[in-house]
N, CA, C and O atoms as a GROMACS GRO file, in nm:
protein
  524
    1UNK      N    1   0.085  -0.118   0.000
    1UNK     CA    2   0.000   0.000   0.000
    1UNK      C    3   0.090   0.123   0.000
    1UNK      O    4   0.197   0.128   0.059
    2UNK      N    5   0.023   0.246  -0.089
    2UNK     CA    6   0.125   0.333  -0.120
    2UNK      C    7   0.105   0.426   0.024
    2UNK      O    8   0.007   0.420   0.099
    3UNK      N    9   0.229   0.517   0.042
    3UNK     CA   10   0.256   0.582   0.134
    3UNK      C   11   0.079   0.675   0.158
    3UNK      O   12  -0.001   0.648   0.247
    4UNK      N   13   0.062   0.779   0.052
    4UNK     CA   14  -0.074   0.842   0.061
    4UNK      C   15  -0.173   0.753   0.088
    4UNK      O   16  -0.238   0.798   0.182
    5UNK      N   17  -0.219   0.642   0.048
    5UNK     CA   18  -0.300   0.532   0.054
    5UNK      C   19  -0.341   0.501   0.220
    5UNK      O   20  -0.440   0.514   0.291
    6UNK      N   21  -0.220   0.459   0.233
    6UNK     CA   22  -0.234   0.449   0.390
    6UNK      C   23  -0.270   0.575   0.482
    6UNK      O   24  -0.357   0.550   0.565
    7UNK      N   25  -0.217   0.714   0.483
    7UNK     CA   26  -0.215   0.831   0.568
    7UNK      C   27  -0.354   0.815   0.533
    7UNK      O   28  -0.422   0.822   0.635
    8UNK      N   29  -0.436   0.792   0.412
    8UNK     CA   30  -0.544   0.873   0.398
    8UNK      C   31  -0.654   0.735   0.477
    8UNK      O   32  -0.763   0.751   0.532
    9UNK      N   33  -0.591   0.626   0.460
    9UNK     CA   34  -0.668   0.556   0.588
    9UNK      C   35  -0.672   0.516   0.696
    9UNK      O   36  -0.756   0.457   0.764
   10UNK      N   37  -0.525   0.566   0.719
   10UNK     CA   38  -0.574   0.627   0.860
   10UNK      C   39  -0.608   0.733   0.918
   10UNK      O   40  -0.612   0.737   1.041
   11UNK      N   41  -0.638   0.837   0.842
   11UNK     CA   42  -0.728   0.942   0.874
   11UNK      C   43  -0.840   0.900   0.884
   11UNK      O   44  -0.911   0.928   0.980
   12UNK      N   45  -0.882   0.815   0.774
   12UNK     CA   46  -1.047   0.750   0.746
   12UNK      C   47  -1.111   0.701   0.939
   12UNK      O   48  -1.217   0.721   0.998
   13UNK      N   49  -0.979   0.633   0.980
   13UNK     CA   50  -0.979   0.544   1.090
   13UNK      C   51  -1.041   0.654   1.208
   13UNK      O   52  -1.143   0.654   1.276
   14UNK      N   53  -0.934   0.740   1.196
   14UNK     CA   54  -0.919   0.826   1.327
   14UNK      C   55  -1.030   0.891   1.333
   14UNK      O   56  -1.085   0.892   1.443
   15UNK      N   57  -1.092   0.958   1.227
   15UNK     CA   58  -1.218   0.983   1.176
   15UNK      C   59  -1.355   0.920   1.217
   15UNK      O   60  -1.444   0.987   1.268
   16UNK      N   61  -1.365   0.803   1.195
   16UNK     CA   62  -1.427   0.705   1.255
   16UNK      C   63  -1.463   0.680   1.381
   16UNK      O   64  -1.572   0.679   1.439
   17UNK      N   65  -1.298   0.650   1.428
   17UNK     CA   66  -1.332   0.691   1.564
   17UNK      C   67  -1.374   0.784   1.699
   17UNK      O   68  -1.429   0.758   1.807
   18UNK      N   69  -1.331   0.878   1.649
   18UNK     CA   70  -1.347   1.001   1.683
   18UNK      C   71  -1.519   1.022   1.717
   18UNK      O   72  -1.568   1.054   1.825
   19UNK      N   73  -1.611   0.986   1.557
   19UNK     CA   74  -1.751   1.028   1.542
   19UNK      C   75  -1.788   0.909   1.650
   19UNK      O   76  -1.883   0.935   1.724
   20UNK      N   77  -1.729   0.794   1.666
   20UNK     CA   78  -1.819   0.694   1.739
   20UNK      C   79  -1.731   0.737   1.883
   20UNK      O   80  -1.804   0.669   1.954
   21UNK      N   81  -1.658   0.780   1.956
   21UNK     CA   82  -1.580   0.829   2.025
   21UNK      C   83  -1.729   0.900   2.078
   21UNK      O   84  -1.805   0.849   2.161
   22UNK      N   85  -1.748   1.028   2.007
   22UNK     CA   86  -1.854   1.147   2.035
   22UNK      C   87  -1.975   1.129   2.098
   22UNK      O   88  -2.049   1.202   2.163
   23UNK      N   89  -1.978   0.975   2.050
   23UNK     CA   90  -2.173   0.904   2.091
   23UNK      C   91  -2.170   0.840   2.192
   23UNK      O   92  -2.277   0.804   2.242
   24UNK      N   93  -2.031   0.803   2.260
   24UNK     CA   94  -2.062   0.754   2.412
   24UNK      C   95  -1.969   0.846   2.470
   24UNK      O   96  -1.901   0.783   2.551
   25UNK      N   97  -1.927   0.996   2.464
   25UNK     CA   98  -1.816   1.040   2.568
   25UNK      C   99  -1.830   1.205   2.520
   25UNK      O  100  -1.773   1.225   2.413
   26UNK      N  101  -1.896   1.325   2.580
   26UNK     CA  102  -1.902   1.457   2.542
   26UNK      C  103  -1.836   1.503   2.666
   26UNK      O  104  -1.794   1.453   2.770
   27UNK      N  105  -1.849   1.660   2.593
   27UNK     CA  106  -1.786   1.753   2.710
   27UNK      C  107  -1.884   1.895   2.707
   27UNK      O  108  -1.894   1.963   2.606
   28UNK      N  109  -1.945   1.923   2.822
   28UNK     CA  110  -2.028   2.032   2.812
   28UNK      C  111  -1.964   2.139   2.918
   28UNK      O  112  -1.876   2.094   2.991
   29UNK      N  113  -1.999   2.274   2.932
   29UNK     CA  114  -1.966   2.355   3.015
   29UNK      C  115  -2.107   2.424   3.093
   29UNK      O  116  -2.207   2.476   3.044
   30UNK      N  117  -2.059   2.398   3.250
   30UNK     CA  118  -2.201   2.437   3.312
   30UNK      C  119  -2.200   2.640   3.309
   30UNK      O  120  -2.108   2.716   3.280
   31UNK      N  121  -2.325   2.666   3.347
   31UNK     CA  122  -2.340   2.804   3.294
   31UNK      C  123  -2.457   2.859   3.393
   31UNK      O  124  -2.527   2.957   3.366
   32UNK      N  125  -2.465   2.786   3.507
   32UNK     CA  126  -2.606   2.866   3.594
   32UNK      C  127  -2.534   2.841   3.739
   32UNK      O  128  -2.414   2.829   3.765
   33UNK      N  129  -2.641   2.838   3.817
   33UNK     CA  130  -2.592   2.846   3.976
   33UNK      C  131  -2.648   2.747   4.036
   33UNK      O  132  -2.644   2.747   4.159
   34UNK      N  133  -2.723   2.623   3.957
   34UNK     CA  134  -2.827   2.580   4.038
   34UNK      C  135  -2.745   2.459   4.098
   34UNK      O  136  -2.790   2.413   4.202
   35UNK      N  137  -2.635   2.403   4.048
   35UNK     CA  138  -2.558   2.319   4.084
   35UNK      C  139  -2.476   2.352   4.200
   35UNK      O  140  -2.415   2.264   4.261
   36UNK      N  141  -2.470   2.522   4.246
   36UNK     CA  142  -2.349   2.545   4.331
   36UNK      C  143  -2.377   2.473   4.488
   36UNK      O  144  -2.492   2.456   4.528
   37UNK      N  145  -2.295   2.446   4.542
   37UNK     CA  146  -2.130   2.454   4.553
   37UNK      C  147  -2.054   2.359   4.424
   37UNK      O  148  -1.964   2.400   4.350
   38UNK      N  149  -2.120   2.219   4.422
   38UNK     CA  150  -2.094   2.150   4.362
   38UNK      C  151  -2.040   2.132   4.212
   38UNK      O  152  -1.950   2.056   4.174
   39UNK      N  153  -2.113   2.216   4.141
   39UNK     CA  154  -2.066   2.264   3.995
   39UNK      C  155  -2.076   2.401   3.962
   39UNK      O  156  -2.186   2.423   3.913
   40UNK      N  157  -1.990   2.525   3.971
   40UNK     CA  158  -1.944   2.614   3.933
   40UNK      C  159  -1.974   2.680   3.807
   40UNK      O  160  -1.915   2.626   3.714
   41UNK      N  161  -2.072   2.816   3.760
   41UNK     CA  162  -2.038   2.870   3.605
   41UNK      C  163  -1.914   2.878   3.534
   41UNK      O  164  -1.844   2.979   3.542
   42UNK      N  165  -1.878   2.765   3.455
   42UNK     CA  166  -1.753   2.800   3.352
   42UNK      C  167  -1.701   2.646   3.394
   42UNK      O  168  -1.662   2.577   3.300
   43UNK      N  169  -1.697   2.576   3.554
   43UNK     CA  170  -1.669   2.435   3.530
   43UNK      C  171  -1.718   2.366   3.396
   43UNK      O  172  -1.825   2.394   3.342
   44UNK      N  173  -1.621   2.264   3.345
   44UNK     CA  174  -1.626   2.193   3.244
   44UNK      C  175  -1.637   2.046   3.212
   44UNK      O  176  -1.532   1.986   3.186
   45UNK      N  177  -1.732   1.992   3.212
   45UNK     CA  178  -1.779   1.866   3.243
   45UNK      C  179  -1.731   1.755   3.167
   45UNK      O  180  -1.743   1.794   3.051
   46UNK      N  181  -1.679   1.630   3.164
   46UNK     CA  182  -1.712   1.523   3.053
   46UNK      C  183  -1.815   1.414   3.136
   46UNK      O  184  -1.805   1.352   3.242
   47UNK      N  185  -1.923   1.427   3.026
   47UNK     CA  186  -2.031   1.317   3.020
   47UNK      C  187  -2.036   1.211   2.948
   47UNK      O  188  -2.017   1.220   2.827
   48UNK      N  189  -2.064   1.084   3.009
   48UNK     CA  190  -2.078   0.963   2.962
   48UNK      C  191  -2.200   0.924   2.897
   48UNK      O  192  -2.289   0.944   2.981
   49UNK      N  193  -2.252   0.879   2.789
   49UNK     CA  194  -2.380   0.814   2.747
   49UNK      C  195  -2.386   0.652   2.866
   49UNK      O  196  -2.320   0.548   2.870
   50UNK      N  197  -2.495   0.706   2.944
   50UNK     CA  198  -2.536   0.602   3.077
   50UNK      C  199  -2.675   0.678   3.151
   50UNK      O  200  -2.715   0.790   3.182
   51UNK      N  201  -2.709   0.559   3.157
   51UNK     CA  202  -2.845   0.627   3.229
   51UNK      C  203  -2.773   0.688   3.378
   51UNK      O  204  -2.657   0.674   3.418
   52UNK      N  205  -2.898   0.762   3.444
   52UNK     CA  206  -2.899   0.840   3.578
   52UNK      C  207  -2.891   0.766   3.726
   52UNK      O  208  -3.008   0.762   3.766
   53UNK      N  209  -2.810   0.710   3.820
   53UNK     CA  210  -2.925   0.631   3.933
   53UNK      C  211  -2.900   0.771   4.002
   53UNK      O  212  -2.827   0.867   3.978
   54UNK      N  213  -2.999   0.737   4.103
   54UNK     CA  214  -3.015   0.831   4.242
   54UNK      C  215  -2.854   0.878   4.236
   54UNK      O  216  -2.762   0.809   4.193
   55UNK      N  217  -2.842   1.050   4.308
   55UNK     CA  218  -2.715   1.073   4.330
   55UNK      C  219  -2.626   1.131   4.231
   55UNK      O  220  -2.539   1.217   4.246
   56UNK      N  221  -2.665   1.064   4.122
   56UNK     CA  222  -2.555   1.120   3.998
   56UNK      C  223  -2.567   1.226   3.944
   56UNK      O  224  -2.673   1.271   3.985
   57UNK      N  225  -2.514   1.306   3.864
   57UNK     CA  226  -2.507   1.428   3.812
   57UNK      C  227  -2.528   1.434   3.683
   57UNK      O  228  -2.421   1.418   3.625
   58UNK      N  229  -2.632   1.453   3.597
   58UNK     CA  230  -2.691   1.440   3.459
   58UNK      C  231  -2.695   1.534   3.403
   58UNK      O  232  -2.713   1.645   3.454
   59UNK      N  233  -2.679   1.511   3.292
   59UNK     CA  234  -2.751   1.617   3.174
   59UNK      C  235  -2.842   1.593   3.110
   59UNK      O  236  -2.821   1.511   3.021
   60UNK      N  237  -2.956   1.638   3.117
   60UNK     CA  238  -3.068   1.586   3.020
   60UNK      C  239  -3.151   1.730   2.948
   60UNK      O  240  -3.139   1.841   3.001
   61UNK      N  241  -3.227   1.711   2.834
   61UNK     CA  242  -3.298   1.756   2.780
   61UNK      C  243  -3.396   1.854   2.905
   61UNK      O  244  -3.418   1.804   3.015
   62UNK      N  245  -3.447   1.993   2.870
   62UNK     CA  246  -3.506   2.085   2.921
   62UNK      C  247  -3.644   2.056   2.879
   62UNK      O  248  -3.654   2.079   2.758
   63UNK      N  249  -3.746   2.018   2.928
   63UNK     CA  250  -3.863   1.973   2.908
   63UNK      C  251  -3.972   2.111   2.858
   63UNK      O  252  -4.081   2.107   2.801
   64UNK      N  253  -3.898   2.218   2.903
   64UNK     CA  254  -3.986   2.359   2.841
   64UNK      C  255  -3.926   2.361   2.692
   64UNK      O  256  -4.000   2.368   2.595
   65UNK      N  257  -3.802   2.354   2.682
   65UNK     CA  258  -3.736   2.410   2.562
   65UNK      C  259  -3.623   2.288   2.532
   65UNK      O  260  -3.524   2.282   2.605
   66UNK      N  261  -3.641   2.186   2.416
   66UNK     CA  262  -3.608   2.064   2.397
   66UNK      C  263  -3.434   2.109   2.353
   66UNK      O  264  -3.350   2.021   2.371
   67UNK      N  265  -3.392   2.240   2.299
   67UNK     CA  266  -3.292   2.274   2.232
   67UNK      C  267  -3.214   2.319   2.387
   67UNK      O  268  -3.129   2.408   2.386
   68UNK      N  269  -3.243   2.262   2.494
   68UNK     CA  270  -3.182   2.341   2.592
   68UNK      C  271  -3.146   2.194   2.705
   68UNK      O  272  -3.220   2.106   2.749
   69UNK      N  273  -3.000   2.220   2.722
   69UNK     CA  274  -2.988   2.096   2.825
   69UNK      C  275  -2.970   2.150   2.998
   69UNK      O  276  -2.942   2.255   3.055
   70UNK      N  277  -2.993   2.058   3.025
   70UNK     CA  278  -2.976   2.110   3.216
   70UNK      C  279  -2.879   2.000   3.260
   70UNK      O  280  -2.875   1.887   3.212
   71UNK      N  281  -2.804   2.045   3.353
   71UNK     CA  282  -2.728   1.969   3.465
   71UNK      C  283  -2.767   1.986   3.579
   71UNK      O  284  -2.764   2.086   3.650
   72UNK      N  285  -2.821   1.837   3.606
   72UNK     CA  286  -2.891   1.851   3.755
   72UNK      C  287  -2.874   1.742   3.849
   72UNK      O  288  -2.783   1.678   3.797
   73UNK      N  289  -2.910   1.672   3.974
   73UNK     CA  290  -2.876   1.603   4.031
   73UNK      C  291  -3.002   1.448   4.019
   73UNK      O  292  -3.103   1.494   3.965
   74UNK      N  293  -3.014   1.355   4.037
   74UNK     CA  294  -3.104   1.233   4.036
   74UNK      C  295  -3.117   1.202   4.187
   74UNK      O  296  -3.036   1.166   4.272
   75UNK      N  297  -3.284   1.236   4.191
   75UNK     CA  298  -3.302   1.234   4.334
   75UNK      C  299  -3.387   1.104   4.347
   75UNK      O  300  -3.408   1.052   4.457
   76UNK      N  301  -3.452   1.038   4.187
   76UNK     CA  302  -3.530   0.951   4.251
   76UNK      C  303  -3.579   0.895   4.051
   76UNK      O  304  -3.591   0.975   3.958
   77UNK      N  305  -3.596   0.747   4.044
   77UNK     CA  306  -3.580   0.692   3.947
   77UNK      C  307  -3.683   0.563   3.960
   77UNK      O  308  -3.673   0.467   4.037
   78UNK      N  309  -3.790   0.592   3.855
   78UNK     CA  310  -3.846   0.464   3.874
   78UNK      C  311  -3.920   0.415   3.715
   78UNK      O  312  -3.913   0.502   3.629
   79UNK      N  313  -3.958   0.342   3.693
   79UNK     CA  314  -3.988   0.284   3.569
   79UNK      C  315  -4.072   0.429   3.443
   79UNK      O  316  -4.090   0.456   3.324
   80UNK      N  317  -4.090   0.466   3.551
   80UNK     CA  318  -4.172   0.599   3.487
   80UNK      C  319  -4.156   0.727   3.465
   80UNK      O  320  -4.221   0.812   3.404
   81UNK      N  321  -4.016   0.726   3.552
   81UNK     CA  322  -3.949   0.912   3.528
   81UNK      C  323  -3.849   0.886   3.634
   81UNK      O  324  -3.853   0.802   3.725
   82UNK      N  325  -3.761   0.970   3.608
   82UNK     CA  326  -3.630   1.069   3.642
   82UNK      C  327  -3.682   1.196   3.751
   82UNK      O  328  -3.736   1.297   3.705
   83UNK      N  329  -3.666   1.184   3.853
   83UNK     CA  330  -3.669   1.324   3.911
   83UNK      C  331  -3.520   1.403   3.966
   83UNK      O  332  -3.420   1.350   4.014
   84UNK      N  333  -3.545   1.530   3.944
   84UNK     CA  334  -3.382   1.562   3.929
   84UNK      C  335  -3.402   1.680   3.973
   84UNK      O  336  -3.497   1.754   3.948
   85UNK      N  337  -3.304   1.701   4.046
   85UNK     CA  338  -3.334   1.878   4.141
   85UNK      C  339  -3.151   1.920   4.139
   85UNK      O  340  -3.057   1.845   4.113
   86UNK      N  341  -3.149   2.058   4.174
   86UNK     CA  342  -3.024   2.124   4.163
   86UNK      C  343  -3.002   2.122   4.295
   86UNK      O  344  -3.090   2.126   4.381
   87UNK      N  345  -2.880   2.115   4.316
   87UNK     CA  346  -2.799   2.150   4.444
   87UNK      C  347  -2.800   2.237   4.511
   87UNK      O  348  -2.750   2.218   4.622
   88UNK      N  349  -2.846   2.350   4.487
   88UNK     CA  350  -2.903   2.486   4.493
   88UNK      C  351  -3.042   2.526   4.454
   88UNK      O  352  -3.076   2.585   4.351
   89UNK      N  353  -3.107   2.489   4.542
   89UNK     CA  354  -3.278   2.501   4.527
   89UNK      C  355  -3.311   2.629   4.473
   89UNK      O  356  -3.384   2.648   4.376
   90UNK      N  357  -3.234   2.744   4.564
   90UNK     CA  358  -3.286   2.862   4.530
   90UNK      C  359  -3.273   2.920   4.421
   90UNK      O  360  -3.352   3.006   4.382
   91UNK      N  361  -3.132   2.867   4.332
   91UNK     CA  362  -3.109   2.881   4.235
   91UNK      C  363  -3.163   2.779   4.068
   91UNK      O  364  -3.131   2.790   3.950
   92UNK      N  365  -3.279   2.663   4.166
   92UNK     CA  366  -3.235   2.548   4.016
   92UNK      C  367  -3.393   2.577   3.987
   92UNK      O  368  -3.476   2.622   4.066
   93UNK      N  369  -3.408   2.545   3.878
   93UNK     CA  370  -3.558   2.539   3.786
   93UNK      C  371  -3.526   2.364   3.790
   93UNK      O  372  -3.422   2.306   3.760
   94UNK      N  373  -3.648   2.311   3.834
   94UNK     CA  374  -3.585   2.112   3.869
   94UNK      C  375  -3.703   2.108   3.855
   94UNK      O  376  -3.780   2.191   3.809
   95UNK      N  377  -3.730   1.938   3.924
   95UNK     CA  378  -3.874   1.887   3.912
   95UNK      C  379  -3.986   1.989   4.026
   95UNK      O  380  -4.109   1.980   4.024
   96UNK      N  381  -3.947   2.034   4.071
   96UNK     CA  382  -4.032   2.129   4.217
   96UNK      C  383  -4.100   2.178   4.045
   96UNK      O  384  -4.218   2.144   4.030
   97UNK      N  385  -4.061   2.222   3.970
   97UNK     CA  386  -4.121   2.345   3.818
   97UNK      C  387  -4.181   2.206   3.723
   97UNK      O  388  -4.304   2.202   3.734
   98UNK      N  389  -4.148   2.136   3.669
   98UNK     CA  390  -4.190   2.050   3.558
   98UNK      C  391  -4.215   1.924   3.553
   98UNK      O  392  -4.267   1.864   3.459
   99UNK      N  393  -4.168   1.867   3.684
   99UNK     CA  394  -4.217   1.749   3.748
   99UNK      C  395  -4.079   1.638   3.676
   99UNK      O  396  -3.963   1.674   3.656
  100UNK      N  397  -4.130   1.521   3.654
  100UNK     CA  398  -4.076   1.425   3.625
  100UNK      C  399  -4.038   1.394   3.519
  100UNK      O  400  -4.139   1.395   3.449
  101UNK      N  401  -3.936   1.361   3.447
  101UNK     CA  402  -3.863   1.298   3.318
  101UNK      C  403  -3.904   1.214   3.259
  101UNK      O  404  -3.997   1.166   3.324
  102UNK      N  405  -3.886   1.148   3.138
  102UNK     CA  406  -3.940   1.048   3.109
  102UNK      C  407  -3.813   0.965   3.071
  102UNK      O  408  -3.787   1.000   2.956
  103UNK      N  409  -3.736   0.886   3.105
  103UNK     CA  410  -3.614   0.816   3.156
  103UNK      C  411  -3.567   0.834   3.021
  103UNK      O  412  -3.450   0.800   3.006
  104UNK      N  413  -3.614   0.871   2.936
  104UNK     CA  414  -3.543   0.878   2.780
  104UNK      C  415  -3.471   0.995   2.740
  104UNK      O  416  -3.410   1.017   2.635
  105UNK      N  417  -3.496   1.097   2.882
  105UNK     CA  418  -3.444   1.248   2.855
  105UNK      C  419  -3.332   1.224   2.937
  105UNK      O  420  -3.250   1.294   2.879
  106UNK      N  421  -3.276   1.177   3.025
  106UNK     CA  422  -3.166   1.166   3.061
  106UNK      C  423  -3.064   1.041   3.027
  106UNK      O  424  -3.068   0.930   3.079
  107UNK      N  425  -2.985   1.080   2.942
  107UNK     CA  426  -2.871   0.985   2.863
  107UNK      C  427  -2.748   1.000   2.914
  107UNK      O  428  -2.692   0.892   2.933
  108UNK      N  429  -2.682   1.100   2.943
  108UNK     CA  430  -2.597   1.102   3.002
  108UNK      C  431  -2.537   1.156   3.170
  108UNK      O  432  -2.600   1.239   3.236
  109UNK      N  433  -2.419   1.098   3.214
  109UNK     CA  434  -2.403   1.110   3.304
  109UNK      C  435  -2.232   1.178   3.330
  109UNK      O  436  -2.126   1.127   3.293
  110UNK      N  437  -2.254   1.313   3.408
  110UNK     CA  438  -2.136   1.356   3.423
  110UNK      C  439  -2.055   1.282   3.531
  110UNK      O  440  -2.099   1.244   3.640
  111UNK      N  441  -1.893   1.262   3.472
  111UNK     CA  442  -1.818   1.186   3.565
  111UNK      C  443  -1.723   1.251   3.597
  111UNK      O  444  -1.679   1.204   3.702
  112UNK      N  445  -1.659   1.343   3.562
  112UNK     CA  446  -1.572   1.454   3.597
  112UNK      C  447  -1.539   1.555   3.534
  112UNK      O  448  -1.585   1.574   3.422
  113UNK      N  449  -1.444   1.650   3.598
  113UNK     CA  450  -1.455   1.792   3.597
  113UNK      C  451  -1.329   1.807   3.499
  113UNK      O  452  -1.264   1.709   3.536
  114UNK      N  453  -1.267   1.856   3.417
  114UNK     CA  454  -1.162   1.886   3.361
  114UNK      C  455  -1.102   2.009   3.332
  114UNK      O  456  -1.007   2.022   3.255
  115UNK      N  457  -1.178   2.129   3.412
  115UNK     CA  458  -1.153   2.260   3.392
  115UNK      C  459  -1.284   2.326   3.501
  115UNK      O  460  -1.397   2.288   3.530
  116UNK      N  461  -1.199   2.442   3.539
  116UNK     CA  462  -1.049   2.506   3.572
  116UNK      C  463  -0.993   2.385   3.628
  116UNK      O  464  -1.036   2.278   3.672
  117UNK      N  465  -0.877   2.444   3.610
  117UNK     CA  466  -0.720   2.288   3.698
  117UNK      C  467  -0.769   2.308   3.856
  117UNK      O  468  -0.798   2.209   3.924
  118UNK      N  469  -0.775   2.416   3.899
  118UNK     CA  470  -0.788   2.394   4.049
  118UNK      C  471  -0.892   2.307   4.071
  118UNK      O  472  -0.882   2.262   4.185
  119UNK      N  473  -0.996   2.260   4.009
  119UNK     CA  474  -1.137   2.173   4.047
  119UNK      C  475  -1.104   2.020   3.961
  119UNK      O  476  -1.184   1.926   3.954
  120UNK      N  477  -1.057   2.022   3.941
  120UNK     CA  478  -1.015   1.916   3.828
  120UNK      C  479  -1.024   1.747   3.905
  120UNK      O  480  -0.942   1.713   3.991
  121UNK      N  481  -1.107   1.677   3.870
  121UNK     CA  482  -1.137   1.536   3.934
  121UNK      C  483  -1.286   1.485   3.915
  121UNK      O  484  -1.367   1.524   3.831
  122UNK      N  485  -1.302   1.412   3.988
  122UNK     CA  486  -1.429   1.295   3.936
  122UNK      C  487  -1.570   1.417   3.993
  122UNK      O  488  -1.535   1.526   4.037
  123UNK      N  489  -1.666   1.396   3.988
  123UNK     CA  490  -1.803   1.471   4.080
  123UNK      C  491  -1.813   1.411   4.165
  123UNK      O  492  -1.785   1.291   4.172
  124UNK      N  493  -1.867   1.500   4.275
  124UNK     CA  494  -1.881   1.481   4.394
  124UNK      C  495  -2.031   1.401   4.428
  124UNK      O  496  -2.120   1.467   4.373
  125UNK      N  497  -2.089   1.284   4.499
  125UNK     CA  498  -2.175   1.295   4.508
  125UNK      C  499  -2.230   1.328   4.654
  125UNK      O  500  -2.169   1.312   4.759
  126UNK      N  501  -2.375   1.383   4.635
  126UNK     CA  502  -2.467   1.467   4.704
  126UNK      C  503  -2.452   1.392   4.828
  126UNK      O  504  -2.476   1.272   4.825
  127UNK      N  505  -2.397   1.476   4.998
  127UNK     CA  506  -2.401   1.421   5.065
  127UNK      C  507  -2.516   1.397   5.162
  127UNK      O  508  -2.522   1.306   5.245
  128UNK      N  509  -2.637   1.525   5.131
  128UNK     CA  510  -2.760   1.508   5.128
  128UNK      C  511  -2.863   1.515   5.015
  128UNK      O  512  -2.941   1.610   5.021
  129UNK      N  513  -2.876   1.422   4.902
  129UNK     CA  514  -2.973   1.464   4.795
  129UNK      C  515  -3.082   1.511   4.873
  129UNK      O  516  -3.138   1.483   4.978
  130UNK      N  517  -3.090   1.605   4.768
  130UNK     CA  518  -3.272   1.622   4.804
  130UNK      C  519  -3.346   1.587   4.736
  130UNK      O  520  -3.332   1.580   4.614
  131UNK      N  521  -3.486   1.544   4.825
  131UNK     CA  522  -3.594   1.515   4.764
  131UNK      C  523  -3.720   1.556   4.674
  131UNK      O  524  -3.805   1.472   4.643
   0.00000   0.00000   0.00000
């Protein structure tokens, strides 16, 4: 196989992987307060494609506005919905506003922080979720 032949398949490769890379592993940046202490405006998340249990830290679809994602906490999970509240009540729009999920809106799950360096490590989980 000629020298170009090959570079150009393994670009093809890296390419490949990369797009299927994208469908189980993102990176979002949080941008409100409702997460604080716990997640910070401008912290920088990588999320896993995995469902939610109790405790974990999600991103799912905004049930007012479908083009809009939230990061919020999983307070409670049952065959029929996702309920998910912010760490900061006073600050979160959660299920207290829109009620319950439908387990198909939450796909992924944040597993750690990768920005700023000073915060940098896995998420913390809730040492009191709320209900």
């Amino acid at each position: 196989m000629s020298t170009g032949r090959s570079a150009l398949l393994f670009l093809v490769l890296i390419s490949l992987g990369l797009w299927g890379a994208r469908r189980w592993i993102d990176v979002v940046e949080v941008r409100g307060q409702s997460m604080a202490p716990t997640l910070l405006p401008g912290d920088r998340l990588i999320v896993v494609r995995a469902p939610g249990r109790v405790a974990d830290v999600v991103l799912a679809f905004d049930p007012r506005d479908p083009g809009r994602e939230l990061i919020k906490r999983v307070t409670a999970v049952d065959d029929w919905g996702v309920t998910l509240r912010g760490d900061n009540p006073s600050a979160s729009t959660d299920a207290r506003m829109f009620g319950e999920l439908p387990p198909s809106s939450v796909q992924w799950r944040a597993v750690a922080r990768y920005w700023p360096p000073g915060r940098i490590g896995p998420i913390e989980e809730a040492v009191d979720c709320p209900r």
